[in-house]
C-alpha positions in Angstrom: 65.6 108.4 47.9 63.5 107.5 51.2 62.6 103.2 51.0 58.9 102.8 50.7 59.3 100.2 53.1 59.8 101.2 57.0 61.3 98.5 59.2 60.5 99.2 62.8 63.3 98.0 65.1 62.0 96.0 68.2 62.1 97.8 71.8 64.3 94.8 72.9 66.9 95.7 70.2 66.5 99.5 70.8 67.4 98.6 74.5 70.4 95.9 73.7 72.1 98.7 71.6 72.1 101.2 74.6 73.4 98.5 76.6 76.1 97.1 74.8 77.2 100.7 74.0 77.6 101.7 77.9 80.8 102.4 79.2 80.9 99.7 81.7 80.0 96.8 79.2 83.1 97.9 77.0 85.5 98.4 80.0 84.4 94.9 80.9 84.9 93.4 77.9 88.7 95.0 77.6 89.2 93.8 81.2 88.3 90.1 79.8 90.8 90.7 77.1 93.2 91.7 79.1 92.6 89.0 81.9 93.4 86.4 79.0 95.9 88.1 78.4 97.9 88.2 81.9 96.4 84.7 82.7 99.0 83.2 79.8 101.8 85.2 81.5 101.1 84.3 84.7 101.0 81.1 83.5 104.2 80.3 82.0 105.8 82.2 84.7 104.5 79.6 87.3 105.0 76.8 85.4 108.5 78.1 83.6 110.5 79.9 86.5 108.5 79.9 89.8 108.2 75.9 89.6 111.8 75.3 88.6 113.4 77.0 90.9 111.4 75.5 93.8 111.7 72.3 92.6 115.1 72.6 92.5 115.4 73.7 96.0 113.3 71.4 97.2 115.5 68.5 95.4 114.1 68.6 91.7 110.4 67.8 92.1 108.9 69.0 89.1 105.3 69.9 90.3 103.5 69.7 87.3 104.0 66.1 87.6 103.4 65.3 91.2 100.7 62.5 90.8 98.6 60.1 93.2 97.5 56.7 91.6 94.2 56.0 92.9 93.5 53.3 90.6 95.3 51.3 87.6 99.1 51.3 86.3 101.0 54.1 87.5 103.3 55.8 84.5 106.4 57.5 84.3 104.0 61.2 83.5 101.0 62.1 84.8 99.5 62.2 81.0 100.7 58.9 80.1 99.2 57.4 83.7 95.9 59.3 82.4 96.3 57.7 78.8 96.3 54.6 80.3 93.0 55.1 82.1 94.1 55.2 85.6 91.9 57.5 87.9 94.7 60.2 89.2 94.9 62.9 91.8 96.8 66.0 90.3 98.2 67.5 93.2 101.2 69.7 91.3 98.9 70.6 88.9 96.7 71.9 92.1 99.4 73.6 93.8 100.5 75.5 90.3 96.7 76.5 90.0 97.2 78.0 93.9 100.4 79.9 92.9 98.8 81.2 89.6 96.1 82.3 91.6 98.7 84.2 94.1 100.1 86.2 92.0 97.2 87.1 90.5 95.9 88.0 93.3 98.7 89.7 94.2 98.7 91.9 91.1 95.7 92.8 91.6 96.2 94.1 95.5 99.1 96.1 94.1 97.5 97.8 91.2 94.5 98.4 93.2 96.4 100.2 95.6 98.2 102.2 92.9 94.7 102.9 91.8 93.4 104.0 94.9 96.7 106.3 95.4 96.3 107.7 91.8 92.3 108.9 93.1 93.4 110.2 96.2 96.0 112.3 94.6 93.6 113.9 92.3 90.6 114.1 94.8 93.1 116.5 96.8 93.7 118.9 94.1 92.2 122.4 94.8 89.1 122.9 92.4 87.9 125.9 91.2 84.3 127.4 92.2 82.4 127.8 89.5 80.0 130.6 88.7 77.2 129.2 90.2 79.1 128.7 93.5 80.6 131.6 93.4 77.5 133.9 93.0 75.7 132.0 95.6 78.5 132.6 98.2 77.5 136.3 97.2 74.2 135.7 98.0 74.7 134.4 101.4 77.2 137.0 102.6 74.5 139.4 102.0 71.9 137.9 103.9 74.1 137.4 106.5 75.5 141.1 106.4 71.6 142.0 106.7 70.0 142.9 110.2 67.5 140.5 111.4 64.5 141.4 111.0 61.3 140.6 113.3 58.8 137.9 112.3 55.7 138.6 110.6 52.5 138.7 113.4 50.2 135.8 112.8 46.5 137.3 112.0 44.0 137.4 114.5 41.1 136.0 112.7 41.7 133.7 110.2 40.4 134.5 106.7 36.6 134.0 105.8 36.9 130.6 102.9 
């Protein structure tokens, strides 16, 4: 049974739907997901193998808690000296942000490149004509097997309007 009531959906709406539903706005959104995603790994693989083992080479610095005091107390961890109100320069917690950002980076360059490989290898495969090519490549080898033919005189006198 039809509603006796009709609810007109606003043009705005109409239009969000369309947009929402594009391709490109889902790929992004999975993209986001996944960026979460790979951000946490990247994460604890900076901060529980890349920063170990460099800090044990480097005579076990821990670089998550490489601190400057600026002002106040200075505490045995960087969270306690911030508990305690002391203004504090985080400069492990920097240089773990610029390794994260490395090999993120760096992931990135190397599944790109996979990417771009992947295109190139299917941009190379022979394609088939298809009729339409294939009946206009008829067409033009019989106008070309034709003799030329002379051009049409101009007229003399123009046409009375």
């Amino acid at each position: 049974m039809k509603s006796p009531i009709t609810l007109n959906e606003p043009a705005w709406l109409t239009e969000f739907k369309a947009f929402i539903m594009r391709g490109s706005v889902i790929d992004l959104a999975v993209g986001i997901v996944i960026g979460a995603a790979f951000t946490a790994i990247v994460g604890s693989l900076v901060e529980d193998l890349i920063n170990p083992i460099v800090g044990l080479m480097i005579g076990g610095i821990d670089f998550s808690n490489v601190f400057v005091v600026l002002s106040g107390a200075r505490q045995p961890s960087l969270e306690a000296t911030r508990e305690g109100g002391a203004a504090v320069l985080a400069v492990g917690r920097f240089i773990n942000a610029i390794i994260k950002f490395l090999i993120v980076a760096m992931a990135i360059f190397w599944l790109l490149r996979i990417l771009s490989r992947f295109r190139r290898t299917q941009e190379a495969k022979p394609v088939a004509p298809t009729k339409s090519e294939i009946l206009l490549a008829d067409i033009l080898a019989e106008l070309r097997a034709r003799p030329p033919t002379a051009p049409n005189p101009a007229p003399a006198n123009p046409p009375a309007p």
